[in-house]
C-alpha positions in Angstrom: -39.9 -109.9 42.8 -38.5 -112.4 45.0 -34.3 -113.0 44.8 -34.1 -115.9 41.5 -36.8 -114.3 39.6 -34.5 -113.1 37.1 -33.1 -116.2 36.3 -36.7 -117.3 35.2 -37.7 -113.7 33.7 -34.7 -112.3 33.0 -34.2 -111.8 28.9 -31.8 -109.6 26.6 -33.4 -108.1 23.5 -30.9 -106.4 20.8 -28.5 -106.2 23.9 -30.8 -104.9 26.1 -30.4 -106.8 29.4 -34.3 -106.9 30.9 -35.4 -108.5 34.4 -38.7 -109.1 33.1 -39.5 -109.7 29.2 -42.3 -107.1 30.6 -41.9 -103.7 29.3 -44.1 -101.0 29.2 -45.9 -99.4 25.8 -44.6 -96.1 24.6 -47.7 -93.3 25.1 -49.1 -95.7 28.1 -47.0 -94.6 30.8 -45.5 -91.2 30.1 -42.3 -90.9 31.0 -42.4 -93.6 33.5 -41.9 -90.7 36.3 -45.2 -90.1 36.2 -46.2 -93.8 37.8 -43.1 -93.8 40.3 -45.3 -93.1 43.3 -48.0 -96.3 42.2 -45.1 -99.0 40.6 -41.9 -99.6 41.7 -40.4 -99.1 37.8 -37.0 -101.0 39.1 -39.3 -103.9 38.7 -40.4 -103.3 35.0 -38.5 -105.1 32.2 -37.9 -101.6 30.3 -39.5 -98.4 30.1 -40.5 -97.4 26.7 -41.3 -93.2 27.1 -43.5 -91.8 25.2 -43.2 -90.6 21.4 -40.1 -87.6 21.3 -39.7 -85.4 18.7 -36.9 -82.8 17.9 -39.3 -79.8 18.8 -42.1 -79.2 22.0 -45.2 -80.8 20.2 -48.8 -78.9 22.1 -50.8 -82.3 20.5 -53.9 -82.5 18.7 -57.1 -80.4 19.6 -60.6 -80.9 21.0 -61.4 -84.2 22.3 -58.4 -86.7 22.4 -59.4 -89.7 24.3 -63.2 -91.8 23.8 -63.6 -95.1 25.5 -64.4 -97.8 23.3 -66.1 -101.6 23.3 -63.1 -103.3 24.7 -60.8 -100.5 24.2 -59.9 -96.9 23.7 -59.3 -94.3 20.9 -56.7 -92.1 21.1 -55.5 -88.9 19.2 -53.1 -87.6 21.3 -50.7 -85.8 18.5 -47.7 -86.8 20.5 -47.7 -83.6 23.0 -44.5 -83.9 24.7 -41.9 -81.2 25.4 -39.7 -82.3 22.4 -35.9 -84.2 22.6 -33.7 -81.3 24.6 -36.3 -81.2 27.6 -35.8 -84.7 27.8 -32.4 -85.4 28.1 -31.7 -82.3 30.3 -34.5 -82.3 32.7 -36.3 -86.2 32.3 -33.5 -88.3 31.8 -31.1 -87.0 34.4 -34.2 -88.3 37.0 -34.7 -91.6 35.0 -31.1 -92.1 36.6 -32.6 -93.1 39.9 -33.9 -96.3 38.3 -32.7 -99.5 37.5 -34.7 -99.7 34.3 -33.3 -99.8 30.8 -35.2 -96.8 29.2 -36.0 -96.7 25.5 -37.0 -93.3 23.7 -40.0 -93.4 21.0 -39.0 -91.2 18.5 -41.3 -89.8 15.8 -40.3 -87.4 13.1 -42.1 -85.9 10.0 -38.6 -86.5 7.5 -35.8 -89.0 7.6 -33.6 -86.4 8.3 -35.6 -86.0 11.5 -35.4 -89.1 12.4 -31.9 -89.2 12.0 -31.3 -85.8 14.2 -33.0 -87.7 16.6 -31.2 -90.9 17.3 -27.7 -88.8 17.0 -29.4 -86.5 19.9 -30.6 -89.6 21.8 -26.7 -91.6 21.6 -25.9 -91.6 25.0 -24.9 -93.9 28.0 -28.2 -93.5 29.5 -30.6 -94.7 26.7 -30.3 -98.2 26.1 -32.2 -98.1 22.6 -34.4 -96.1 20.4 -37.9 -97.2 18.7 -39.5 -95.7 16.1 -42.3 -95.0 15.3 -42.9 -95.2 11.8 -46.9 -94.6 11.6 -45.8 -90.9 11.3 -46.5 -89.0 8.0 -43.8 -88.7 5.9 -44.2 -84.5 4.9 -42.3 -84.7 1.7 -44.2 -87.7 0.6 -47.7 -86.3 0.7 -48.3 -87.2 4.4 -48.5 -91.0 3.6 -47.2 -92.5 6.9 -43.1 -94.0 6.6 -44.8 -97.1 8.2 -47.2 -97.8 5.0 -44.8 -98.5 2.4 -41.3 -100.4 2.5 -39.1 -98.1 1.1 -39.7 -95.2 3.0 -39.6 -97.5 5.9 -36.3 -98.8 5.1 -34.8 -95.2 4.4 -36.1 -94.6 8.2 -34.3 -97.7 9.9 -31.2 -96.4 7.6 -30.9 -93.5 8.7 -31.1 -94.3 12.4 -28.7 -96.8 12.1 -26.4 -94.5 10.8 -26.5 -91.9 13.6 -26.6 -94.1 16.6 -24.5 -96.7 18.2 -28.0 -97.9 20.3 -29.8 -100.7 19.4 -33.3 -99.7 16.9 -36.8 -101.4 17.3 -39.1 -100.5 15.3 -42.6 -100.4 15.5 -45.1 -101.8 12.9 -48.3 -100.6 12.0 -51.1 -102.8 11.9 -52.6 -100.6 9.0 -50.8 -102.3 5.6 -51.8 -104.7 3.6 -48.6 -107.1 3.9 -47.2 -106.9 7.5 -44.6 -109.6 6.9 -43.3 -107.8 3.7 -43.0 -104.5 6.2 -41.1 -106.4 8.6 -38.8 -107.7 6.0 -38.2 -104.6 4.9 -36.8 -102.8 8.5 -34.7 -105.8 9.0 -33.0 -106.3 5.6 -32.9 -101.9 6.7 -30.5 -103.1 10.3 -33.4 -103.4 12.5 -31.8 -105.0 15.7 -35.9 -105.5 17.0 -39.4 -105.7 16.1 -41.9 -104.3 18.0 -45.7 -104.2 17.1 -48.8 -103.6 16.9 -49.2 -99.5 16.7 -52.8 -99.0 17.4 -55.5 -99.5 14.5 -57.0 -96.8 13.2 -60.4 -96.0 14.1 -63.3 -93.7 14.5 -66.4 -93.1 16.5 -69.6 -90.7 16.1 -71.7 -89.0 18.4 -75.3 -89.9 17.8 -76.5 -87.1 19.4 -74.2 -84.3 18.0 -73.8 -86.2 14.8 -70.0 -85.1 14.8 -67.2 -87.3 15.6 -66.3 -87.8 18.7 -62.5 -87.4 18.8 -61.3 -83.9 18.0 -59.0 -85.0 15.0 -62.0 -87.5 13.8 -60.0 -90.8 13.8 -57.9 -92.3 16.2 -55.6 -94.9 17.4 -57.8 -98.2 18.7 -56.0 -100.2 21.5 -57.0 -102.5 23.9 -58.0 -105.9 24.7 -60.0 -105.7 21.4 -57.3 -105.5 19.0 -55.6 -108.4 20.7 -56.5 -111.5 18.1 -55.2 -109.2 15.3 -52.2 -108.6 17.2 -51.4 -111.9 17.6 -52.0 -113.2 14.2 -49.1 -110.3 13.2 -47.0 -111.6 15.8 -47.0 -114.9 14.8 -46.7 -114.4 11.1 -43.6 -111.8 11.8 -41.8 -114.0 14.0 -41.8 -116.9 11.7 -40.2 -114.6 8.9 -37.6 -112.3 10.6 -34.3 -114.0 12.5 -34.5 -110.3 14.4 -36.1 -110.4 18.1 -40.0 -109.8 18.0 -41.8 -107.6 21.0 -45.2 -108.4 21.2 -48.4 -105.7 22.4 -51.9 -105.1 21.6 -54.5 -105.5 24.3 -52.2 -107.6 26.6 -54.1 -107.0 30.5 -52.9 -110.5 31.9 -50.2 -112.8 32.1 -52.4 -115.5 29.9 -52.2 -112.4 27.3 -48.4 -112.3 27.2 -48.2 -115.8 27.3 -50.2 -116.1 23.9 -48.0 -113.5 22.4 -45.2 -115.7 23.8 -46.1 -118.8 22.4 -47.1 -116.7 19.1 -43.5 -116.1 18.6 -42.7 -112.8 20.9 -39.2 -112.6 22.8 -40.7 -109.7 24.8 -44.0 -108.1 25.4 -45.4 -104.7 25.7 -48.3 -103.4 27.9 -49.9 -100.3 27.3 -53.6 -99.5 27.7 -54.0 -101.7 30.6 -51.8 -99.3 32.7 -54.7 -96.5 32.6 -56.5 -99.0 34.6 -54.2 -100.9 36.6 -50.5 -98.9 37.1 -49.1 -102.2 38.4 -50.1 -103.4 35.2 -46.2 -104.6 34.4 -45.3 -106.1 37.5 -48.9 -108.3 37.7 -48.5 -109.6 34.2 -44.8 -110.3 35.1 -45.8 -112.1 38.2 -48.4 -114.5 36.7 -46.2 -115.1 33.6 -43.3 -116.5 36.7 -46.0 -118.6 38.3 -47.1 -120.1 34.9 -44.1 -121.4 34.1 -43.7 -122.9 37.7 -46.3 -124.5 37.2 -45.4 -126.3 33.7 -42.6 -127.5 35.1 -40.2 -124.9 32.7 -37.3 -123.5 34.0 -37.5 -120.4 32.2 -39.4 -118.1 30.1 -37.5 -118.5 26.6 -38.8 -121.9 26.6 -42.6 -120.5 25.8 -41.0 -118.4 22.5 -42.3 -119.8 19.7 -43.9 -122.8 20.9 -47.7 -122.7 19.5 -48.5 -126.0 18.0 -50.4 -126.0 14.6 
């Protein structure tokens, strides 16, 4: 990234100062150490690590992964080495980067949640997201991102136990995602993120079993995409809060639809199993796009769809 990129690029979401409006998808690109020999991460908008929880979490079992049509299932169970590995051994190294890092946290009560973001208040984690297509445990397992009041009592409870600023991200599996996302911000939701993955499932023919280990799975990809941008657009238009925009984004032309759909910021995740430079590409095409309309900088794309 060539010296006057940022001024073209450079964006703040919730008071997070970003070089790029490019940032990388929680559960796409571990803890961002883990691409530091393949991407230079001081050239990434913001790395969002993977989902954190309170305790070590071994994940689901069996089969986790399956390559789908345009995309990928995933049923990872958000294995991870749970919130006090992070911040004494992974954050420490995160240090060596100029990247603002964001923790996912998941949790299985809003207590949890809570315990979480009061964990995660310090200098060197410039905001939180949730993720909110958890099961709720003392709600029958319904996940906190189905239904707007448990959703709400989530944001809530964050806001109360960190100074940090709180995305949270949606899931695409509700019936009214508007009515979601007016629920987290009326809650103090500084940002919007979304989409969460669809859920999905696929079947061996041959076995006649499912394919994943825990049956159904998260779908992402290029093939959610469409859906993701028609959530993006009808969010945006009914929340004052900042938007971040993902769902199958692989090249700049993506992020510019999600752009133009409304999005202050975009997210790429399953595209950096195939391409680690995934960020910085999408970046660099989004820089020569607007060169090439004649804009002077990225914020003038927000928004701008004409119907």
């Amino acid at each position: 990234m060539s010296i006057g990129d940022s001024d073209m690029l450079g964006v703040t979401i919730a008071g997070i100062k970003m070089k790029t409006p490019v940032m990388t998808a929680s559960g796409t690109f571990g803890f961002g150490l883990e691409y530091k020999d393949f991407v230079n991460l001081n050239k990434i908008g913001a790395v969002v690590v993977k989902g954190t929880t309170l305790l070590p979490r071994s994940g689901n079992q069996g089969r986790r992964i399956a390559e789908t049509p345009a995309g990928m299932l995933n049923s990872i169970g958000l294995e991870n080495p749970g919130v006090d590995e992070f911040l004494s051994t992974i954050l420490p190294r995160l240090k060596d980067y100029d990247v603002p890092v964001i923790v996912n946290i998941s949790g299985n009560t809003v207590e949890e949640y809570g315990e979480l973001a009061a964990r995660l208040n310090v200098a060197d984690v410039a905001g939180v997201e949730l993720n909110i297509s958890c099961p709720n445990v003392k709600e029958g397992g319904i996940a906190f991102g189905t239904n707007c009041n448990s959703a709400s009592a989530v944001v809530k409870q964050v806001k109360s136990n960190t100074d940090l600023p709180v995305i949270v991200k949606l899931s695409p599996n509700v019936t009214d995602i508007v009515a979601m996302a007016q629920s987290v911000e009326d809650a103090g939701a500084d940002a919007i993120s979304l989409i969460n993955t669809l859920l999905g499932m696929s079947i061996d023919i041959y076995k006649w079993r499912p394919v994943l280990g825990n049956v159904v799975g998260g779908l992402s990809g290029p093939a959610v995409k469409p859906i993701a941008v028609r959530m993006v657009w009808q969010v945006a238009r009914a929340v004052k809060v900042p938007v971040i925009g993902m769902g199958g984004i692989v090249t700049a032309e993506d992020a510019i639809e999600f752009m133009l759909a409304g999005a202050s910021a975009v997210a790429v995740g399953t595209a950096n199993f195939i391409n680690p430079c995934a960020a910085h590409s999408v970046a660099d095409g989004m820089k020569d796009y607007i060169k090439q309309r004649g804009l002077s900088h990225v914020n003038e794309l927000i928004g701008k769809v004409n119907l």
